[in-house]
C-alpha positions in Angstrom: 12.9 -26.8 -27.7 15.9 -24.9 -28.9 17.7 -24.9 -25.6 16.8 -28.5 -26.0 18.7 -29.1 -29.5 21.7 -26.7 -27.9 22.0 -29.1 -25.1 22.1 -31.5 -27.4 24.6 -30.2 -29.8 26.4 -29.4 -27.0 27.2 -33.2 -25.8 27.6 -34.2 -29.3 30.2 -32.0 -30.2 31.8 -32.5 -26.2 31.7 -36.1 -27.1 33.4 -35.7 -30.5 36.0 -33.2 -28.6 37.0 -35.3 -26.2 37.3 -38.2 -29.1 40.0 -36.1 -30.8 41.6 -35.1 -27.9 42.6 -38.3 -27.1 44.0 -39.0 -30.3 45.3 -35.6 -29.7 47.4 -36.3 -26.6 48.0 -39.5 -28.2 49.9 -38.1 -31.3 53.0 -38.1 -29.6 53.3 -41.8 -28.9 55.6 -42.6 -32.3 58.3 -39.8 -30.8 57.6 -41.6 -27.3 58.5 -44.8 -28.9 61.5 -43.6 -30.9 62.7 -42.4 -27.8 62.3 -45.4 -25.3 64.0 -47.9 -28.6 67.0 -45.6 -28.5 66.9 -44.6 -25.4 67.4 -41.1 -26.0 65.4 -37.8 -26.5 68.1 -37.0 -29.4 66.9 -33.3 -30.5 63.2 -33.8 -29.1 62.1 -30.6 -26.9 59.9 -30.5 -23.4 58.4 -27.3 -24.0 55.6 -28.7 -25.7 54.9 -31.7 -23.1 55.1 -29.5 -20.2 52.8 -26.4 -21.7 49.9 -29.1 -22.3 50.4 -30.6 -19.3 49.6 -26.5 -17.4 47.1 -26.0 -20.0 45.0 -28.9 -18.7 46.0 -28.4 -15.4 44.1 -24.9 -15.7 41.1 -26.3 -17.9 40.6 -28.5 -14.8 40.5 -25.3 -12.4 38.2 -23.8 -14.9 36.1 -26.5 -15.1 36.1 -26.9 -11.0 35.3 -23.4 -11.0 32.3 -22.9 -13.1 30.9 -26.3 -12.4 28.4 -26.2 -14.9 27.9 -27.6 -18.4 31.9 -28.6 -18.6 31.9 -32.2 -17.3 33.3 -33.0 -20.6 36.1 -30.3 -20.7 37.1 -31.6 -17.1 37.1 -35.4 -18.2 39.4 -34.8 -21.0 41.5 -32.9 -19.2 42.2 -35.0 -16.5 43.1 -37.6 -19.1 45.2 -34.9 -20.7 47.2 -34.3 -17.6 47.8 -37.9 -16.9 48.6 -38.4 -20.5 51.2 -35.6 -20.3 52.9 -36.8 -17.3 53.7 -39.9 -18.3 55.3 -38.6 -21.6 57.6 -36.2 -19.0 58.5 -39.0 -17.2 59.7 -40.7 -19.7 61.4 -37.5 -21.2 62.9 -37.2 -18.0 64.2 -41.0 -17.8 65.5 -40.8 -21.3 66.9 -37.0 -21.7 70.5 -35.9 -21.3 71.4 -34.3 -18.5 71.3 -30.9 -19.7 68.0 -31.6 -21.0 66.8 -33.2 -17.7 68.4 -30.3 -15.7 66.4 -27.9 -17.5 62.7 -29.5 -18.2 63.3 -30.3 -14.3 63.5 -26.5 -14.0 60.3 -25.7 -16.4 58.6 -27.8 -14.4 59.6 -26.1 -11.1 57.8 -22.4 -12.9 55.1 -24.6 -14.2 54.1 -25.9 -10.5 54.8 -22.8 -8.6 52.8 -20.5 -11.1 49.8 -22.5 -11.3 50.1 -22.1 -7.7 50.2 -18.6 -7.1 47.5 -18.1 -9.5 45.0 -20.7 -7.8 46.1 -19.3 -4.4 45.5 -15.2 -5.8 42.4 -16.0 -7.5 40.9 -17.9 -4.8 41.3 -15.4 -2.2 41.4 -12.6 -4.5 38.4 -12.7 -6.4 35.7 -14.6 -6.5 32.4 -15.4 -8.7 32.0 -13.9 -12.3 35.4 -12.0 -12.0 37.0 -15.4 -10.9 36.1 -17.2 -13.7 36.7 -14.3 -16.2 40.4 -14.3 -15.3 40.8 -18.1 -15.1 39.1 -18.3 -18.6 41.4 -15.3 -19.9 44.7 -17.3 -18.2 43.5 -20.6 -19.8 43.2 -18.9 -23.3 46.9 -17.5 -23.3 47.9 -21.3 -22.2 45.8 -23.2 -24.8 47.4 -20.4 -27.4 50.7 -21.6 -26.0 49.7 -25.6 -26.7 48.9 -24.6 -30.1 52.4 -23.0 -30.3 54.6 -25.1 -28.6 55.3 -27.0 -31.7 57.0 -24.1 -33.0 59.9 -24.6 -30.9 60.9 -27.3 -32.5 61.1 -25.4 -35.8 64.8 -24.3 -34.8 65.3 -28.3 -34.9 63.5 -28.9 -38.0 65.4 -26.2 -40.0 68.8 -27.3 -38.7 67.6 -30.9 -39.5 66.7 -30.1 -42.3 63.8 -33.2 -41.2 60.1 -32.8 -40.4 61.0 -36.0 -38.0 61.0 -33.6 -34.9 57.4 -31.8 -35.7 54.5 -35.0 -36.0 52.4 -34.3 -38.8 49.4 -36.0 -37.3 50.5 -33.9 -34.6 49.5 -30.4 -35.9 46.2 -32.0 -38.0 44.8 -33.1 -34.4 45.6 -29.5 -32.8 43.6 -28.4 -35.8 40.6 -30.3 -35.5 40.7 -30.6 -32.1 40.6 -26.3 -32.0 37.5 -27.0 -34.6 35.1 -28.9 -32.7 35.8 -26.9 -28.9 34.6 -23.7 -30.8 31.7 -25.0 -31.7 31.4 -26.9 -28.0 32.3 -23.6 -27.0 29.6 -21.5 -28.8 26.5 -24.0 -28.1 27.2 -23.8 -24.7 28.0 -19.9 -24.8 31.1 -20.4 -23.4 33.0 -17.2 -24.6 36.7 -18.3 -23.3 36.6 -21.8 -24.6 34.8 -20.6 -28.1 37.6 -18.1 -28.4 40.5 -20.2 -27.9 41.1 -21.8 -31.8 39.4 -18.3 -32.8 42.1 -16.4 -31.1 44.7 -18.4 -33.0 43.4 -17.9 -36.9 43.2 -13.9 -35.4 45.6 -12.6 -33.1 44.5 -9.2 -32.9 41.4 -9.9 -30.9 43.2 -10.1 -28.4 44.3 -6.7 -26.6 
């Protein structure tokens, strides 16, 4: 009965995950839009575009990997990505040429390094260990999501505008960190539970 009500908790708070994660990768759309009307990224930064985009990108390969009790972590994810890469694209179509040049280049490093570490882990470990090193990669990545905003700050200051850092932004990063913890916990997942906890904490991490 309480593996029962676990389960259940479980999809409930998956559901309500995925929910907010698509407002979540949705946040952006106003900056997308402000963009495309003047048909220029202005002072707008990739970084944070292309670091969600490798952060689902892994949660995808996590979710392949374990393959059990994360059909809603892979769902989202995959909406995630595509989500993501439509936003780059229309960085890309918009952004200077510096600015092209160089999210064209961050791009590059994402693609190859999520390809050296599928290739390495796939021949190089395999079952528990596997997983334990994806989950620990996908952690350091989802801390990076969660940070990327910070990037902008350097904008912001010299700015002197919040414009360039979305308020409803950072509240959905919040929540959204929220409800995967407790996804996390009921299904005693210890990688995605530890994600939003690793961010309020730093130092468990070693």
């Amino acid at each position: 009965m309480a593996l029962f009500y676990s389960e259940y908790w479980a999809f409930v708070f998956g559901v309500i995950g995925n929910v907010i994660s698509c407002m979540t990768f949705l946040a952006p759309l106003p900056t997308f839009y402000r963009i495309y009307k003047k048909k220029s990224t202005e002072g707008f930064q990739s970084v944070p575009y292309v670091t969600a985009l490798l952060s689902a990108m892994l949660w995808i390969y996590y979710a392949h990997v374990k393959n059990k009790a994360t059909l809603l972590l892979l769902t989202i994810n995959i909406y995630g990505f595509g989500i993501e890469a439509i936003y780059i694209i229309i960085f890309l179509l918009y952004a200077s040429n510096k600015a092209r040049l160089s999210t064209i280049k961050l791009l590059f490093l994402t693609v190859c390094g999520y390809g050296t570490m599928v290739i390495l882990t796939t021949y190089l470990t395999k079952g528990s260990k596997r997983l334990s090193i994806i989950g620990w990669i996908c952690m350091v990545f989802n801390i990076c999501v969660f940070a990327s905003p910070l990037f902008i700050l350097k904008q912001v200051i010299k700015t002197k505008s919040v414009a360039f850092m979305p308020l409803n932004l950072s509240f959905f990063l919040t929540l959204n960190a929220i409800v995967w913890f407790f996804y996390g916990l009921l299904i005693d997942d210890f990688y995605i539970a530890m994600c939003p906890m690793v961010l309020s904490n730093p130092t468990r991490i070693k």
